[in-house]
PLY file of the C-alpha trace (Angstrom):
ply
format ascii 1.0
element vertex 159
property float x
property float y
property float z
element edge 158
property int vertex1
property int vertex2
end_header
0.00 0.00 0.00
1.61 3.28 -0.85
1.96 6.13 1.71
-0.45 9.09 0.96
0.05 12.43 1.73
-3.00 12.90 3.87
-2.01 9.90 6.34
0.98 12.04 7.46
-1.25 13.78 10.41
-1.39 10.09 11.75
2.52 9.07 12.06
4.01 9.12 15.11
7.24 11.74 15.20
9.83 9.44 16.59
11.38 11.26 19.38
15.10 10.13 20.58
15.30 8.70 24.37
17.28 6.94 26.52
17.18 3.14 26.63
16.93 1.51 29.83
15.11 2.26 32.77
14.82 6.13 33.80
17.82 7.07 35.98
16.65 8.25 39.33
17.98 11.60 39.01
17.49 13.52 36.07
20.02 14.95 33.54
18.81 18.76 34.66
19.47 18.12 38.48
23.10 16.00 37.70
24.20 19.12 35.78
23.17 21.45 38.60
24.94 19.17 40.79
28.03 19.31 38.58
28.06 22.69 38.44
27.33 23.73 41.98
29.93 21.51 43.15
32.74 22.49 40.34
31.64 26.51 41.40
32.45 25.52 45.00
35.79 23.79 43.96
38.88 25.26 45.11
40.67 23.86 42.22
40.31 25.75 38.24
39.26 22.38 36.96
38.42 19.06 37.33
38.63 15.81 35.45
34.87 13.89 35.22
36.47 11.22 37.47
37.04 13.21 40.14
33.72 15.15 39.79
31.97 11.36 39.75
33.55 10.57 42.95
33.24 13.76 44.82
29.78 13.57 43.69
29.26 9.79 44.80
31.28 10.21 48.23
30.93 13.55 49.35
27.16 14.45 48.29
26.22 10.77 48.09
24.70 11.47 44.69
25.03 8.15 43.09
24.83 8.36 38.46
27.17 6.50 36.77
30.97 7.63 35.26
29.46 7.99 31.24
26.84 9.85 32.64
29.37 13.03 34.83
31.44 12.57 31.24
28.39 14.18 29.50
29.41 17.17 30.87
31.76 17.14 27.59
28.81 18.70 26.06
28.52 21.58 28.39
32.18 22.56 28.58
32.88 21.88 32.05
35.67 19.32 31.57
39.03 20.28 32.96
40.89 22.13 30.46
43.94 21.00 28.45
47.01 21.61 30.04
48.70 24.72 28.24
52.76 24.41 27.29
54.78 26.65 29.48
57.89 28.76 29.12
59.54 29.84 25.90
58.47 27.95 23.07
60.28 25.93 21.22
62.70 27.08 18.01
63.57 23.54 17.20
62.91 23.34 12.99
62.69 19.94 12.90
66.32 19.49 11.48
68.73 17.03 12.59
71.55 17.72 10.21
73.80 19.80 10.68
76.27 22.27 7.50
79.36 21.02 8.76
80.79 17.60 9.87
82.17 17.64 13.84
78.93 19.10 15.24
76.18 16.74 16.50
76.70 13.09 16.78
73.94 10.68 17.21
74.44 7.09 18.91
72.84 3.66 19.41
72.71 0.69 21.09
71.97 -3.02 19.97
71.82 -6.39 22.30
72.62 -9.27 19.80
73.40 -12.71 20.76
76.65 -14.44 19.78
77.37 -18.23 19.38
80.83 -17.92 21.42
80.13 -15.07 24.31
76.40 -15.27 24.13
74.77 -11.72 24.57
76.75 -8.75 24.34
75.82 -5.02 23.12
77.35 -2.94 20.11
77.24 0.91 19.98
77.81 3.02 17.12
78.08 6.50 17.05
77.35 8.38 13.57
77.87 12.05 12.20
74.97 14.17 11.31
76.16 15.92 8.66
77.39 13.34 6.52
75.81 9.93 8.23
79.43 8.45 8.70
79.84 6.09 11.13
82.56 7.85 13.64
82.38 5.11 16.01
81.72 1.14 17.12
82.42 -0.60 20.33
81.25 -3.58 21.22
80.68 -4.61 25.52
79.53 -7.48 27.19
78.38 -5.51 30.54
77.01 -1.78 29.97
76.69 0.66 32.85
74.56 4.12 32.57
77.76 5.94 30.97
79.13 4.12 28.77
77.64 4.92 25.52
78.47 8.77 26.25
82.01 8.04 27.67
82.30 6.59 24.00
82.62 9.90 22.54
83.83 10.73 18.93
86.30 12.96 20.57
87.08 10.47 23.08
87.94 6.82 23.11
86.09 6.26 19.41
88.58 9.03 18.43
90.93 6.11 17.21
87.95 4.72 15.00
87.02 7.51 12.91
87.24 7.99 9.18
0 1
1 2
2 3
3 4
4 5
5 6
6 7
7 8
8 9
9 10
10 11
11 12
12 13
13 14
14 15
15 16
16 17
17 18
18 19
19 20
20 21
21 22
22 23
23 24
24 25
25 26
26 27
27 28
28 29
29 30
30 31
31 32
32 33
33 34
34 35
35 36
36 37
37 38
38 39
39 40
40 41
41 42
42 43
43 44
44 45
45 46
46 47
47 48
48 49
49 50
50 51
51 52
52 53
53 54
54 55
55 56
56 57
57 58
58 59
59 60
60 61
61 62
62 63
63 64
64 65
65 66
66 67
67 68
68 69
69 70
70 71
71 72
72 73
73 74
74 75
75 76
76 77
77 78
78 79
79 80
80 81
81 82
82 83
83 84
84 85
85 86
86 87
87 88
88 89
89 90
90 91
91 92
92 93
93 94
94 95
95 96
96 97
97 98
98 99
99 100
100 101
101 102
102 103
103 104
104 105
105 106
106 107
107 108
108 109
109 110
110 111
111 112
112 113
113 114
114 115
115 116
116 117
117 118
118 119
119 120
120 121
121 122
122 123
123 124
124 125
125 126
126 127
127 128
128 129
129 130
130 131
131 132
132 133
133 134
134 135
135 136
136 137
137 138
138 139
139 140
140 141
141 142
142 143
143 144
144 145
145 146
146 147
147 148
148 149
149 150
150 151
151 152
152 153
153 154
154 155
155 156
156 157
157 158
């Protein structure tokens, strides 16, 4: 049967609600809640977890997390944390114009078949990608990729 224009005054508009059973406290009052408690707050903002369990402990009002996260849509979430200081001039470059300037190093943990595990660090130029430097250790403390140097020990090894 086709729809007809003049059987429009008898459809239903379909109106968007909740599923489940009706929370006990309504979304009007929570938000009053949230933002009588976040006005009384001595802190400039709060995260939805904490406002949940403030809420739950302190003013026993008891609505679950998803429903305190809402208040997303009222901008009362905590705000982003803003960068401090100067900011940054970094370009994004690693190289450098001439060789001698910044060195980048690594470490790798390979197995062998006669000492078993031992590391190998290389350090390299950044101006030219040369390797400047290799050792090889079986034990590795904190410092000794840095006391590896190109100026220092690794001195010996470069081009």
């Amino acid at each position: 049967m086709p729809f007809l224009p003049e059987q429009a005054t008898n459809v239903t508009p379909m109106v968007q609600r909740r599923r489940g059973p009706k929370p006990k406290m309504p979304d009007a009052e929570l938000l009053k809640a949230i933002r009588d408690y976040l006005a009384a707050s001595p802190f400039s903002g709060e995260g939805h977890r904490k406002v949940w369990a403030r809420l739950r402990i302190v003013h026993d009002i008891r609505v679950s997390r998803t429903r305190v996260l809402r208040m997303r849509e009222h901008r009362l979430l905590s705000p982003h944390r803003q960068a401090r200081g100067e900011p940054s001039l970094h370009d994004g470059r690693i190289t450098t114009d001439r060789p001698n300037e910044m060195w980048g190093t690594d470490g790798v943990r390979i197995a062998t078949v006669d000492d078993g595990m031992v590391w190998i660090f290389s350090s390299v130029d950044h101006c030219d990608g040369m390797c400047t430097g290799i050792h090889a250790a079986k034990l590795v403390t904190a410092s000794l990729p840095s006391s590896r140097s190109p100026k220092g020990r690794w001195a010996s090894l470069a081009r």
